[in-house]
Structure formats: C-alpha cells, structure tokens
Legacy VTK file of the C-alpha trace (Angstrom):
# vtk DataFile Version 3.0
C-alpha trace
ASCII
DATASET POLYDATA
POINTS 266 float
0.000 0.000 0.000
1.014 3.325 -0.796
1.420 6.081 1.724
0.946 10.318 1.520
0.672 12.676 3.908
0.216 16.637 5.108
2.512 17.983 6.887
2.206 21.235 9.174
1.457 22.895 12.566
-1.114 22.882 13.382
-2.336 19.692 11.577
-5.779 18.414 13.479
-8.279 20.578 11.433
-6.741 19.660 8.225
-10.066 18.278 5.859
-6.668 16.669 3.540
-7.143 13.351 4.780
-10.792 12.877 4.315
-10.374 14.361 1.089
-7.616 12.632 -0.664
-8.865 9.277 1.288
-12.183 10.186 -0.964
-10.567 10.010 -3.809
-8.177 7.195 -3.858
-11.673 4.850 -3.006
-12.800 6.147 -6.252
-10.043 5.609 -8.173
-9.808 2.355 -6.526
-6.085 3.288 -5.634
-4.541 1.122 -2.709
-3.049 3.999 -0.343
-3.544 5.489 2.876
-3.319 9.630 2.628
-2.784 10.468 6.490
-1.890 13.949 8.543
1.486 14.286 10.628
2.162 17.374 12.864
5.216 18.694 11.505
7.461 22.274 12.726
9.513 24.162 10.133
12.799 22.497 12.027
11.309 19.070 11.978
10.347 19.158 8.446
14.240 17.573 7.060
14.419 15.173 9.564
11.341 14.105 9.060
11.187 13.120 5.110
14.695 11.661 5.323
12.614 9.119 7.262
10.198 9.152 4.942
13.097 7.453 2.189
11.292 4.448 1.132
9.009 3.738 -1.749
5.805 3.536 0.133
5.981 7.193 0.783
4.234 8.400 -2.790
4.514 12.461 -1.950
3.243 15.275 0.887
1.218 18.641 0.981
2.595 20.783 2.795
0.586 23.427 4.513
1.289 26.469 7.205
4.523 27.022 8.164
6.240 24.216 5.465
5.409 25.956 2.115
8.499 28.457 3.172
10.172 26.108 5.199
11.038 23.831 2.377
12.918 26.349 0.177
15.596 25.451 3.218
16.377 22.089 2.708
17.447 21.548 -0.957
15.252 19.744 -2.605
14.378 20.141 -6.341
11.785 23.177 -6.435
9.745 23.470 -9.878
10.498 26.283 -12.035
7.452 28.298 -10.852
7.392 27.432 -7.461
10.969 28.923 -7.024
9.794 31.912 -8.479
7.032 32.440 -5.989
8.864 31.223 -3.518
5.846 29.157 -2.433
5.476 25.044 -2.468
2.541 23.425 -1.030
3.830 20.017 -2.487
6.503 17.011 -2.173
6.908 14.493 -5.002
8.658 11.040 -4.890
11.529 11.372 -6.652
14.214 8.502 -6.354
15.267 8.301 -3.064
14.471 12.072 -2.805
11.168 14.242 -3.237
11.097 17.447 -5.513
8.829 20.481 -4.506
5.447 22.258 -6.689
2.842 24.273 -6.205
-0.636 22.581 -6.796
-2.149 25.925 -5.218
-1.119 28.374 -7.939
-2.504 25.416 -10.361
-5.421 25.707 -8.411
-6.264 29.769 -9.204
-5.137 29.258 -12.602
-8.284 27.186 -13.257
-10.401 29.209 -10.296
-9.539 32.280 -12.049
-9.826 31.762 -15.810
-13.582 31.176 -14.694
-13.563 34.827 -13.209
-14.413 38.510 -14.844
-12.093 41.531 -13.256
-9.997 44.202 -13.287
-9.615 45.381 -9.586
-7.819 42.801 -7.440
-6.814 42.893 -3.920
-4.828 40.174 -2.024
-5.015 40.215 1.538
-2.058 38.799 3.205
1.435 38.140 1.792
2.784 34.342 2.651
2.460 31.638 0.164
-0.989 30.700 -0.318
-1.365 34.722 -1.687
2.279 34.773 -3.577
0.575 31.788 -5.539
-2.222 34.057 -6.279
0.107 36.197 -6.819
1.488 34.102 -9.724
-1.730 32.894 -11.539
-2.968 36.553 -11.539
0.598 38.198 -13.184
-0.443 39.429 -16.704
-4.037 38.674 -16.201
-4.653 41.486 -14.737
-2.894 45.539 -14.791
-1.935 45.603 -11.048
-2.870 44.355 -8.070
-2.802 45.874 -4.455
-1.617 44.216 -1.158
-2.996 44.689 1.707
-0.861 43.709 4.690
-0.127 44.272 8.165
3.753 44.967 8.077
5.752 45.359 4.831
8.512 42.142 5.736
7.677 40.768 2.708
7.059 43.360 -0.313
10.192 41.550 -2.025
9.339 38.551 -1.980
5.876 39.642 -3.649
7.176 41.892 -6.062
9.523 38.810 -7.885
6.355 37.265 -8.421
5.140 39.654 -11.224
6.381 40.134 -14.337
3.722 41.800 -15.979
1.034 43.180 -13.294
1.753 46.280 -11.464
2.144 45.754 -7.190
0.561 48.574 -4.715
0.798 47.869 -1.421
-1.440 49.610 0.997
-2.421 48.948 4.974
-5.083 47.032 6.547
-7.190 49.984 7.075
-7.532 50.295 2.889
-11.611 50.297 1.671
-12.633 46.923 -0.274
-15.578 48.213 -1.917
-13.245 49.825 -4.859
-12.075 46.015 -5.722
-14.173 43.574 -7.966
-11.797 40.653 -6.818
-10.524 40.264 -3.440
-8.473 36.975 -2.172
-8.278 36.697 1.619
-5.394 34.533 2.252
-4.572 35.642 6.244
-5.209 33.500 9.637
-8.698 33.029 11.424
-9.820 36.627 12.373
-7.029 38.739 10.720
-9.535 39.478 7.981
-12.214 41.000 10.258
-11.037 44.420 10.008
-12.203 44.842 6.726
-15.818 44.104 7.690
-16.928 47.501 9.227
-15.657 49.362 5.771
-18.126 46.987 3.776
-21.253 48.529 2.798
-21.650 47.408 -0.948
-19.768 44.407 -2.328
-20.443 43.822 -5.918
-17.744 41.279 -7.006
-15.912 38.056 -5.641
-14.161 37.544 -2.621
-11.976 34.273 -2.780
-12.162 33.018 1.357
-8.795 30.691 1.291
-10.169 29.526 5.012
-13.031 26.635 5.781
-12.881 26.536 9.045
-14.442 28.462 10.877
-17.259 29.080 7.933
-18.753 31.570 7.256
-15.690 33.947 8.260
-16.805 37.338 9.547
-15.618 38.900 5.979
-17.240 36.434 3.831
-20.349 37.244 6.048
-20.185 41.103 5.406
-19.600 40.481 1.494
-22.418 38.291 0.744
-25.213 40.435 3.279
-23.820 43.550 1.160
-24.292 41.356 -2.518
-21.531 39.754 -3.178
-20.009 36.613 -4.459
-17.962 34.119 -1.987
-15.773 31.098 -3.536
-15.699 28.987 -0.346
-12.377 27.885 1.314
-12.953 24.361 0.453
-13.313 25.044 -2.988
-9.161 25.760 -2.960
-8.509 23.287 -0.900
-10.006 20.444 -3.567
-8.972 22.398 -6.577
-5.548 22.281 -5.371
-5.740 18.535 -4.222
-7.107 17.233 -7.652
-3.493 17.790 -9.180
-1.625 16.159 -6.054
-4.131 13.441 -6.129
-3.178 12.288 -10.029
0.243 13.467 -9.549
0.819 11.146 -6.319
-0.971 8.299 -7.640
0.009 8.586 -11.715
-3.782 8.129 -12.697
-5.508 10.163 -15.070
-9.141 11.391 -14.094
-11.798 13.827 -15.377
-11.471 16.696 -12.916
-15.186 17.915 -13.736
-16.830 14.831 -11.934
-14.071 14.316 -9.233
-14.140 18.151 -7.865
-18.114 17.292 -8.057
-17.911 14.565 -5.850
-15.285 15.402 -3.195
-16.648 18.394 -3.520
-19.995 17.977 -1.860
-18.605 15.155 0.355
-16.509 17.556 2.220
-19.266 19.889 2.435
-20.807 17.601 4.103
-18.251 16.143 6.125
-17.336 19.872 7.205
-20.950 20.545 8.415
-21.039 17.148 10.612
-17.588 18.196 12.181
LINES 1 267
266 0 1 2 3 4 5 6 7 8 9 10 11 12 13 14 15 16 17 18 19 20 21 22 23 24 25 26 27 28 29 30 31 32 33 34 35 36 37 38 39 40 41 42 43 44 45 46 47 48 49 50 51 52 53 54 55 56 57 58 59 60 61 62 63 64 65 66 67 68 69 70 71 72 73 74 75 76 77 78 79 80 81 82 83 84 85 86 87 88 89 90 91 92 93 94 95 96 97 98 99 100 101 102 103 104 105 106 107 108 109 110 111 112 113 114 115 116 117 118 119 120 121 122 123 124 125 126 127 128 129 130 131 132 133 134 135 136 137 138 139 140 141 142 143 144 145 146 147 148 149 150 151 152 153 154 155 156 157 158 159 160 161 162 163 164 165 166 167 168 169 170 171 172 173 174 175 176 177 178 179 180 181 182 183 184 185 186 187 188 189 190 191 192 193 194 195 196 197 198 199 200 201 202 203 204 205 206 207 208 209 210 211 212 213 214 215 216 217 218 219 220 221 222 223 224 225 226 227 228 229 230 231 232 233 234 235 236 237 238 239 240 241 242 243 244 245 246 247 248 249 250 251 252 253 254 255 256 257 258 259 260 261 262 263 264 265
C-alpha cells in the first residue's frame, strides 16, 4: 500500500485526509493519505525518514510551504519563483517540490471577470495568487499588516503592477478580493463593507462563514468557499501522487460535496 501525507502545525483541522482518502476509493487506488504534525525544524528530519518507496509524496501546509525552500530539494520552475510550495513528489530516493495551489487559481480564475484585485495577506498561499494573476490582470494591491515581505511579492510579477497599501484600505473599490490571512485577521475589513459587488476568494473553511465572507455576501456579493481551494488544489496532487488520469469535472463534483458535508457534521 502506498502512503501520503500533510505535513504542518497545526495539523488536526486539516479536511486533507478525508479528502484525498475520498478520492483514492474512487479511483480504486490502494493507499492510505494520512496527517502528521510537523514544525519548520522538523520538516528535514522528518522526510529523510520518509526514504522508502511507500511514501508516494506530501502537501505541505502552514509554516512548510516556506520552510522547504531550506532544505534543498528540487523546487519546480514556478514554485521557485514564488517562492511558495505546497507540495513534495517522490523522486528517487528524494522528493522534488510544486505548487498545486497556484494550479489551483489558474483554473479558479480563468472562470472569473475583473480588473480590480486585492490580495489580503502576503505568505504563500497569496504569492501563488500572486502568480496565476501576473499578466491577467494591470496591477494588483496588497494589503498587509507589516511590509517584511514586499520583495518577496514583487519577484512574483512580471507583468502586473504591485501597490501595497495597509489594513485599514476600503474593499468596496475592488471587484476581486483573495483573503489569504489566519482566522480573524480578515475581520477588520468588515466595518468598511457597505456594498460588495464582485468576488471575494475566502482561502479559510474553518471556521465558515468567516466574519468577511459574512459582510460580502449580506452587502451582494459573491464568496468562492475555502474548500473550494482546498479540492482544486488537491485534484493535481491526487493524479500526480498516484500517476492516474481522471476527469477533474466529476471528481471536484464529488469530493466536492462530500466535504461539504463532512465539514458541516464536524
């Protein structure tokens, strides 16, 4: 039987497991997909013991997707751009890093209409926005709490212009917005809310509703649901862990409204 895993801290509200579990019954693949509690300075010594073949890949998820740039691996092309990997890939005796989360907004946001974006938030979930959004769109503003990290998000854009602003900044001038921050960071926003005519992208699912997806759709807005990331992004490490080939269409479908309703019984 084959073996995957996320990694992270903390791990216990990760929906990965019942997710990627989901699928492999599906697909009929024998595997176990399981979650490990895992600290940036754990994270080498833990996939060196992780060498043997069982071990089919990892998603990585807070604080690993910057952690991992640390222990030289092979990092995908794009990933070492945004300096972002949310994914470990058997390789040999080894694993090489991607990003299945900038995959992810690629397809969420080819299915989108906009021209004002804000990003709230500047780790790697919203430098893989980041990514998918350069050249799609003129510029795009940051909202943040601190400026630590405005370099790191500027080599992420070729094409789109950056602006970064505070979080005290007005929402309603933005047809896009993509809250990538912790639990309750986002909350700030909510009092300068009073119309809300495009689509918020809410990275979080738990808890659900957050306070700012609340405020958008009470003012008319459009919410894409955490957990609509989270399978986007685990369709690709699903067929790229396991090597089988699915239609994405009826698989995102199923898993899905499984998790929906696994979420609401949790």
């Amino acid at each position: 039987m084959k073996r995957a895993a996320v990694l992270g801290s903390p791990i216990g509200h990760s929906l990965s497991p019942f997710i990627h579990n989901r699928a492999y019954e599906i697909l009929g693949f024998s595997g176990e997909y399981e979650k490990f509690d895992v600290k940036s300075e754990e994270l080498e010594t833990f996939i060196a013991r992780k060498s043997t073949d069982e071990w089919i890949g990892f998603s990585l998820t807070m604080p690993l997707k910057e952690s991992i740039f640390d222990l030289g691996l092979e990092i995908d092309k794009r990933a070492k751009k945004l300096r972002t990997a949310n994914t470990l890939l058997r390789d040999g005796n080894t694993f090489k890093a991607l990003s299945t989360d900038v995959l992810a907004f690629d397809r969420i946001l080819g299915q989108l209409e906009f021209t004002s974006v804000a990003i709230i938030g500047g780790g790697g979930t919203a430098r893989a926005a980041l990514g998918s959004l350069d050249g799609k769109v003129a510029a795009v503003t940051i909202l943040q709490r601190d400026n630590k990290r405005n370099e790191l998000l500027s080599a992420c854009v070729d094409s789109s212009h950056l602006t970064f602003a505070d979080m005290k900044t007005s929402l309603e001038s933005f047809d896009l917005v993509i809250s990538t921050t912790p639990s309750g960071v986002s909350d700030t926003f909510v009092p300068t809310i009073s119309s809300s005519t495009g689509t918020l992208i809410e990275v979080l699912y738990k808890p659900w509703p957050t306070s700012l997806a609340s405020a958008w759709v009470a003012n008319g807005g459009r919410v894409i649901h955490g957990l609509d990331l989270l399978v986007e992004q685990a369709l690709d490490q699903i067929t790229l862990m396991t090597n089988m080939r699915f239609d994405y269409e009826s698989m995102r479908e199923t898993l899905l409204a499984d998790v929906l309703t696994h979420n609401r019984g949790l």
